[in-house]
SELUM-746394 format. One record per residue (C-alpha): x, y, z. Coordinates in steps of 0.1 Angstrom, whole numbers, plus 5000, padded with zeros to 4 digits. Layout:
REM residues N
XYZ ...
//
This chain:
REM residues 488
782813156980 782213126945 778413276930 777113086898 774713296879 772813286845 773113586824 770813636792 772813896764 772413956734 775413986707 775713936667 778113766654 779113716616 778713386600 781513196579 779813336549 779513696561 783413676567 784213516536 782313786515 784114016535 787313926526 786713876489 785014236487 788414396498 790514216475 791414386441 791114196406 794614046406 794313946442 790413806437 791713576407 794513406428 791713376454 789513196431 792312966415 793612896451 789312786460 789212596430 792712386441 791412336476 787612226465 787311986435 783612066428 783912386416 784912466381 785212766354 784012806322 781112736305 779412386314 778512156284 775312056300 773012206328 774512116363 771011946369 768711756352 765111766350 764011386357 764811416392 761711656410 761611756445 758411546448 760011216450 761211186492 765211086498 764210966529 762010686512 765410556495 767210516527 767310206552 767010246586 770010266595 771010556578 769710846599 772611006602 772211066560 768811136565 769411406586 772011536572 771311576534 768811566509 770011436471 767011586461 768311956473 771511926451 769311736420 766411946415 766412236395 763012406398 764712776389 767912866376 771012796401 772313066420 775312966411 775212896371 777013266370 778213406340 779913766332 777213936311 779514266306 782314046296 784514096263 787614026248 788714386257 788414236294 791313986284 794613986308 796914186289 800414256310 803214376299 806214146298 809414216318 812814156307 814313966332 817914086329 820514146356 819914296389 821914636397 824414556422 825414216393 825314526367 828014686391 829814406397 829814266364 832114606356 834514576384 835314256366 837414526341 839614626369 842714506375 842414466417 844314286439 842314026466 842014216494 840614546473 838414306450 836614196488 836114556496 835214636460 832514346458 831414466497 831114816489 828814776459 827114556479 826114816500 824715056472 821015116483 818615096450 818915496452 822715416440 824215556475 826315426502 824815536532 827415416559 829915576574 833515466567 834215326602 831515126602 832814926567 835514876581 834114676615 831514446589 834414356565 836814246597 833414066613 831513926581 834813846559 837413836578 839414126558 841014356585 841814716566 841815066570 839515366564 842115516540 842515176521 838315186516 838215526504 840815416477 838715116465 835615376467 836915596443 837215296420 833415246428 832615596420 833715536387 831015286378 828315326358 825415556361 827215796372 827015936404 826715596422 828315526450 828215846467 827915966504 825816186500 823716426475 826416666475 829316406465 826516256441 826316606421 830316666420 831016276407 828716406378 829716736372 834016596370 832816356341 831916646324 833616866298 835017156315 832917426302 832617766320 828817686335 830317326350 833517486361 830717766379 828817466391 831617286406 832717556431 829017596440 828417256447 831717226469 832017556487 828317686491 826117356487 824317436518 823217756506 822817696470 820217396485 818117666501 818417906469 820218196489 821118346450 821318696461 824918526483 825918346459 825818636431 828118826458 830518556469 831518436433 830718816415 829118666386 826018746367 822518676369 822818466333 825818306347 824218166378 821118086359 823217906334 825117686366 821717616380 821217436349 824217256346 823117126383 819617036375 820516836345 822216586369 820716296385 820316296420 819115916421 821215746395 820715406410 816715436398 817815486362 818915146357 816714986334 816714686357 814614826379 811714886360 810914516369 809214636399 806814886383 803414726401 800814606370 797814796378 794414586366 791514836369 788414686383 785814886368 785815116338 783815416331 782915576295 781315856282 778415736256 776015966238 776616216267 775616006293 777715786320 778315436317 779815226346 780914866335 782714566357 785914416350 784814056335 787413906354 785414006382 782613826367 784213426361 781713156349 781312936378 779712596382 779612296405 781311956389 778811706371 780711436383 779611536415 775911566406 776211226388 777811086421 774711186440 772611076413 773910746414 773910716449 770010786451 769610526426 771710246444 770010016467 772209886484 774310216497 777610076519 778810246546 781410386521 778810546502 777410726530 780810876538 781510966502 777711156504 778511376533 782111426515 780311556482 777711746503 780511926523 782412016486 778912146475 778212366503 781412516502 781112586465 777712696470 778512926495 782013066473 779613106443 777113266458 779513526474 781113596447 777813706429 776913936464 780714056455 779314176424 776814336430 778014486461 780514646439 778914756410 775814916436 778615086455 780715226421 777315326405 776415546435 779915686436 779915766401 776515926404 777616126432 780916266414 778816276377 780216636371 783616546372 783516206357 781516416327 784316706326 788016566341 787816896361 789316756394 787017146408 784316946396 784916706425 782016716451 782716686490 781716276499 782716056526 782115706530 779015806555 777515976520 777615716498 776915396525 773915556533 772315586492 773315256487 772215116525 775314926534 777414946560 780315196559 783014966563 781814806532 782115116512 785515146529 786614796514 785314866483 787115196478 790715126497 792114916465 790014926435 790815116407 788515266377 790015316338 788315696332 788615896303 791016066323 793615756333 793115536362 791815636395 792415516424 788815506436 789415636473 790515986457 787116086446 786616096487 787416446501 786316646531 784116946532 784917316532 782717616534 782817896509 782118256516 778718156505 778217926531 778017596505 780217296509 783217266488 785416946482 789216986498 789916846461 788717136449 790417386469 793817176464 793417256423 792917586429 796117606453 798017406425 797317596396 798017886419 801217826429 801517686393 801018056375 802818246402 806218436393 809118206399 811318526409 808818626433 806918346446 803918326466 804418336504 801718076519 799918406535 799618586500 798418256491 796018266515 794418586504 794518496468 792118246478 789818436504 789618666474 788418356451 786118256476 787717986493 788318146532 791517936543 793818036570 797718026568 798117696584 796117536568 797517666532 801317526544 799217166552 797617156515 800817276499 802717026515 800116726511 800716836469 804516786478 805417126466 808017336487 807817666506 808417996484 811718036488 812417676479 810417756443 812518076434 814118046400 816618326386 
//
């Protein structure tokens, strides 16, 4: 048998406006302007720039009653709207925004992109010099269509052959592809087309001139890769008897070659990402100063025609049941403009309070460019100076960037856990990451730094770290384990 009951609870729940400032304080400056532009498509009484004349005028006071202009039969109005709330202007507007940090230096400057042709066109475009039959142009044109960006084919031979009988209809033969891939190895950069690192390396080295080094290099490449790969000198100083200057000289030859010649093409460059940094921070007389990006600040306003609409439709006497619809329609456009202007002014703020703490916080590196200067700080630290909620730090800092003296930062770097020191005080992880860098960065190259001398180097600097946790940091600054950084 079914139970009806009436529960009471309590629960919050975010209103529209809540969300919407939500959303716009995640979104970097490139990402907030399209924002804006797409608002200002979608809502015709919102506008940029400067307005000509005040959004209001001062003849219509909040002491003359809208509901003394209205006939009876408009109730629905009545109740709905006031004309007098969107005419009078006892204060300045909320909305009547303007960027006061804002300069020309603030201007969109981006640096234009040649368009150009794509890489695989750039490899086809040369096949085009090769005198190939139909069924070899097909595998030609299919191979280089299967050149990854890093210039390599990554597919096994077998597998080429089964797509060009499915996809194209051309039934051939392993041996008849590797023919046509030699051709393709001969492209420009070179290198591409390649299996694999190791065929990468010897496509370079052959399109060299034959000097002893190269000739040294080759027979490395192709008989001891594997152990040349995981610097096993000592081996290869037996198996070829050759000197320590001659091996050194080899290594060279090697490292001179590209082992990613597909991401030399100049092409490619079209897809460097245009960083727009959203707040800037200078040194003046000593002293910090935190600015906002003015194109975080735009001059908004709500449309006079839609304050002379209103204003003309308090003044009618007659007001149609067309009017009345056209009201509620300019009093929805209003509200939602309101409402975008007045969150993008909490956007503001909310980011400039949250940047000025965290600059505050870190003021001994921002003042230096010492990245040991960096202080221990997590989002708890710096949501609780500024009293906001921690995922609102969290939004602010995931994709905003700050110009520094020192380049641009991404601002969720300057967060780091804690460490203690053999003094017992709290150190950044940043900090002890330097020291391990700069470390590893001094050590002798013909005897490098196992991770547990490492890890003694730095008890004895203070910094009490076990093994483990040495090989985590090390790897987290990409660099490789000491055998990996030998040199001869």
């Amino acid at each position: 048998m079914l139970k009806q009951q009436l529960n009471f609870k309590l629960s919050q729940k975010l209103s529209p406006q809540q969300i919407q400032l939500m959303k716009l304080i995640q979104l970097p400056t490139q990402a907030f302007e399209q924002r804006i532009s797409q608002e200002m498509e979608e809502n015709p009484a919102l506008e940029t720039g400067k307005d000509e004349e005040d959004a209001f005028d001062d003849d219509f006071s909040n002491e003359d009653s809208y509901d003394e202009d209205y006939d009876e039969g408009s109730e629905v109005i009545e109740t709905d709207i006031n004309v007098d709330d969107y005419l009078s202007d006892d204060e300045t507007p909320s909305y009547k925004l303007s960027a006061n940090n804002y300069s020309a230096d603030d201007e969109e400057r981006q640096t234009p992109y040649a368009s150009g042709t794509s890489f695989n066109q750039h490899l086809m475009q040369q096949l085009s010099t090769y005198r190939l039959d139909e069924e070899e142009e097909e595998i030609a044109l299919f191979l280089v269509g299967s050149v990854d960006e890093s210039g390599y084919i990554r597919r096994e031979l077998r597998d080429i052959v089964d797509d060009l009988a499915f996809t194209q209809n051309v039934y051939t033969t392993e041996k008849k592809i590797e023919k046509v891939l030699q051709i393709v190895q001969e492209l420009d950069p070179a290198g591409v087309g390649a299996r694999s690192l190791q065929e990468c390396l010897l496509i370079q080295l052959k399109r060299k001139e034959e000097t002893p080094s190269v000739v040294l290099a080759t027979k490395i490449i192709e008989e001891v890769f594997d152990q040349f790969s995981k610097k096993h000198y000592k081996k290869l100083l037996q198996k070829f008897d050759i000197t320590e200057d001659q091996l050194r000289d080899a290594i060279h030859e090697v490292e001179s070659l590209n082992p990613k010649p597909g991401g030399t093409y100049s092409g490619n460059t079209r897809m460097v990402e245009h960083v727009v940094p959203d707040f800037a921070i200078k040194i003046i007389d000593g002293e910090l100063d935190l600015t906002l990006n003015g194109r975080n600040a735009p001059e908004l306003h709500v449309s006079r025609e839609y304050t002379d609409m209103l204003k003309g439709y308090k003044e009618s006497k007659d007001k149609s049941k067309s009017q009345k619809d056209a009201v509620i329609f300019i009093k929805q456009k209003l509200d939602a403009a309101k409402w975008f202007i007045d969150a993008i002014k909490q956007r503001q703020q909310t980011l400039f309070v949250t940047m000025n703490s965290i600059m505050h916080h870190q003021e001994e590196y921002f003042l230096s460019g010492d990245e040991r200067k960096l202080k221990p700080m997590i989002l708890k630290d710096i949501a609780d100076k500024i009293g906001m909620d921690v995922s609102t730090v969290s939004r602010v800092a995931n994709s905003k960037y700050v110009d520094t003296p020192y380049g641009t930062k991404l601002i969720k770097e300057f967060f780091s856990e804690s460490m203690k020191n053999d003094q017992g005080e709290d150190v950044s992880t940043k900090e002890i990451k330097k020291i391990l860098e700069i470390t590893i960065g001094e050590e002798n190259k013909r005897k490098p730094l196992t991770d547990d001398k490492l890890a003694k180097i730095l008890k004895e600097k203070g910094y009490p770290i076990a093994r483990r946790t040495i090989a985590k940091y090390r790897e987290q600054l990409d660099l490789p384990v000491a055998r990996l950084r030998k040199e001869i």
